[in-house]
C-alpha positions in Angstrom: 16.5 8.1 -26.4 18.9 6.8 -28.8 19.0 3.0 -30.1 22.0 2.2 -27.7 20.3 3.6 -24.8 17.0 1.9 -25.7 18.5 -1.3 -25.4 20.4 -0.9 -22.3 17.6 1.2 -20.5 17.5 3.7 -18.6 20.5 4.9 -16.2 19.8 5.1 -12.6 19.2 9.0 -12.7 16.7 8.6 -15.7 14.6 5.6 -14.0 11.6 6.4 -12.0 13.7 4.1 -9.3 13.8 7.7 -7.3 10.8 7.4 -6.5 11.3 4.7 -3.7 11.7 7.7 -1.8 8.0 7.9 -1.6 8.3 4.0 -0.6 10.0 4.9 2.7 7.9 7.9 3.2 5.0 5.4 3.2 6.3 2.8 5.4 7.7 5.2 7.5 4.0 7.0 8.4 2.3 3.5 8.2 4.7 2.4 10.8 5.0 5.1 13.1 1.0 5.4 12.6 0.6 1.5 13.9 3.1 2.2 16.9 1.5 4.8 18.0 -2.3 3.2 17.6 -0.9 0.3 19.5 1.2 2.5 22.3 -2.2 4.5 23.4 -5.2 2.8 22.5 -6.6 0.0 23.5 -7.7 -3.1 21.7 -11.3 -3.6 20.9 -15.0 -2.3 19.9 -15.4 -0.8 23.6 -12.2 1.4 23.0 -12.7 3.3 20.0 -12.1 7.1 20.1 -15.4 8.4 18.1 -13.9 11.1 15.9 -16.8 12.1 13.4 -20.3 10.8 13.3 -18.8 8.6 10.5 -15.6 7.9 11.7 -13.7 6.0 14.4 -10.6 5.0 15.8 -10.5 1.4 16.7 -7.0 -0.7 17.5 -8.1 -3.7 15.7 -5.6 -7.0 14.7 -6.1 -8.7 10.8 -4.6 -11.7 10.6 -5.9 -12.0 6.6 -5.6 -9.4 4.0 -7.4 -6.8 2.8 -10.9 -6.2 4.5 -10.3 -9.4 6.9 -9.7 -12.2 3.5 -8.7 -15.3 5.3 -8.2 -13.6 8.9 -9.2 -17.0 10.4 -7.4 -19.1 7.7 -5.5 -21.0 10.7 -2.1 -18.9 10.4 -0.3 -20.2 6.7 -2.3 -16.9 5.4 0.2 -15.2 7.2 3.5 -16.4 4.9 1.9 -16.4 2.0 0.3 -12.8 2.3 4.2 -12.4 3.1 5.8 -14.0 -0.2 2.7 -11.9 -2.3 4.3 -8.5 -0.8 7.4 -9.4 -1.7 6.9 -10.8 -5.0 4.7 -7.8 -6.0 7.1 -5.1 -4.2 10.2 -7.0 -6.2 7.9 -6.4 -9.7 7.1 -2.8 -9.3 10.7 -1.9 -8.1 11.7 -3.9 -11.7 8.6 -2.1 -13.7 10.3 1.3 -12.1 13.6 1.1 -12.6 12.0 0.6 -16.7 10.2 3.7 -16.2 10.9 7.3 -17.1 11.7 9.3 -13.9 9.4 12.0 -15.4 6.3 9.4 -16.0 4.9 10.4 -12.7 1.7 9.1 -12.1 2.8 5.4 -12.9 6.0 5.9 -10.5 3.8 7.2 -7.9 1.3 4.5 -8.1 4.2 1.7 -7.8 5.8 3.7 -5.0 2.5 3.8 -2.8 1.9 0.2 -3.4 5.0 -1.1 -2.3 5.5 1.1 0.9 2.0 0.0 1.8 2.5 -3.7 0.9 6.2 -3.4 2.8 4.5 -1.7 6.0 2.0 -4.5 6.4 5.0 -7.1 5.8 6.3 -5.3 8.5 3.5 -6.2 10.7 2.8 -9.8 9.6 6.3 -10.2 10.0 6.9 -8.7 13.4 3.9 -8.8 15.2 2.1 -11.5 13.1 -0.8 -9.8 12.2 -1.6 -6.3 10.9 -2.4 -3.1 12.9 -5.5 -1.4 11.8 -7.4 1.3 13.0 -9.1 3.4 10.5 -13.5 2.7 11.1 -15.5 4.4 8.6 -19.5 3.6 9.1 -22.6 4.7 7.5 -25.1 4.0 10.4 -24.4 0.5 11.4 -22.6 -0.4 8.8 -18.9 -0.7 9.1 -16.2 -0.9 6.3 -13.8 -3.1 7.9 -11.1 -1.6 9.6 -7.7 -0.7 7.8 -4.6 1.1 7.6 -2.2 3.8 6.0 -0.6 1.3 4.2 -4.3 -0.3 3.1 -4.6 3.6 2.1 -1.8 3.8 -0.1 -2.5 0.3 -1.5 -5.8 1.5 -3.3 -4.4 4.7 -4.0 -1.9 3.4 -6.1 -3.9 0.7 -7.5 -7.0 3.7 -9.0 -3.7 5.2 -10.2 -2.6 2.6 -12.5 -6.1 2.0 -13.7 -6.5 6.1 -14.6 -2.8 5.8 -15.7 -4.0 2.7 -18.4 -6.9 5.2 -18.9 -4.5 8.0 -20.4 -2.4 5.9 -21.8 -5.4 4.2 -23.7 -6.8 8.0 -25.0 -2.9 8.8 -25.9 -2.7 5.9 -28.4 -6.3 7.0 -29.7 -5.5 11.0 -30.1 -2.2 9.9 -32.1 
C-alpha cells in the first residue's frame, strides 16, 4: 500500500466490507430457522422433539441475553440488549471496512457476530424476546437453550481470540 493510500484507507473493493455478505447469510438462516421453530413446534419442556440422546429441540422464549442473563430483568433488558447490538454491529462494520478483504479470519469473525447480534435484534425487536431452540444435555443437565445466531456469536468471538493468537506468534517469528 502506498503512503497516500495508507492514509485514506482502503477502497471499497479492498475492505473486508464484502464480507457482510456472510452477515445476511447469517441473519437470513437464523431467521428463517426461528420462523420455522415457531410455525411447527410448540412452546415448552413437554414439546421438545428428542433428536439425540444429547440433544433436543425445544421452542423456548429469552427475554435476557445470552444463556437467559437478565431474562426476568422486568423488560428495559430488552432496549438495552437492543442498543448493545447495534453499537457492536456499527463497530465491526467500521473495524471491516479497515480491514484487508484478504484478512479472512478476522472478516469472518466480525461477519458472524454481527448477523448473529442482528438476527436476535430482529427478535427482541419484533417479537420482544428471542426464539431459541437448540437443547444440548449431558444427563440432567441442560445448557440453556440458544440459537443460530447465539451459534455464530461464539463462533466469531473464538475467532478473534485465535485471530489475536496468530497475530501475537506473527509479531514474535518476525
Amino acid at each position: 500500500m502506498t503512503q497516500q493510500s495508507s492514509k485514506q484507507g482502503l477502497s471499497l473493493k479492498q475492505s473486508g466490507i464484502r464480507w457482510l455478505l456472510l452477515a445476511v447469510l447469517v441473519f437470513i438462516i437464523d431467521i428463517g430457522s426461528k420462523f420455522l421453530v415457531m410455525n411447527t413446534m410448540d412452546y415448552g419442556w413437554p414439546n421438545r422433539i428428542e433428536i439425540l440422546p444429547f440433544f433436543n429441540l425445544l421452542y423456548v422464549h429469552n427475554y435476557g441475553a445470552a444463556f437467559s442473563f437478565l431474562n426476568d430483568a422486568g423488560g428495559w433488558q430488552r432496549w438495552f440488549f437492543a442498543a448493545i447490538a447495534l453499537g457492536v454491529s456499527g463497530l465491526l462494520a467500521f473495524w471491516m471496512r479497515r480491514t484487508p478483504l484478504q484478512n479472512r479470519l478476522a472478516n469472518s469473525a466480525y461477519a458472524l457476530i454481527i448477523g448473529g447480534a442482528l438476527g436476535n435484534l430482529f427478535d427482541r425487536l419484533y417479537h420482544g424476546f428471542v426464539v431459541d431452540f437448540l437443547d444440548f444435555y449431558a444427563g440432567t443437565y441442560h445448557w440453556p437453550a440458544f440459537n443460530i445466531a447465539d451459534t455464530a456469536i461464539c463462533i466469531g468471538a473464538a475467532l478473534i481470540i485465535l485471530e489475536g493468537f496468530m497475530a501475537d506468534k506473527k509479531e514474535t517469528v518476525s
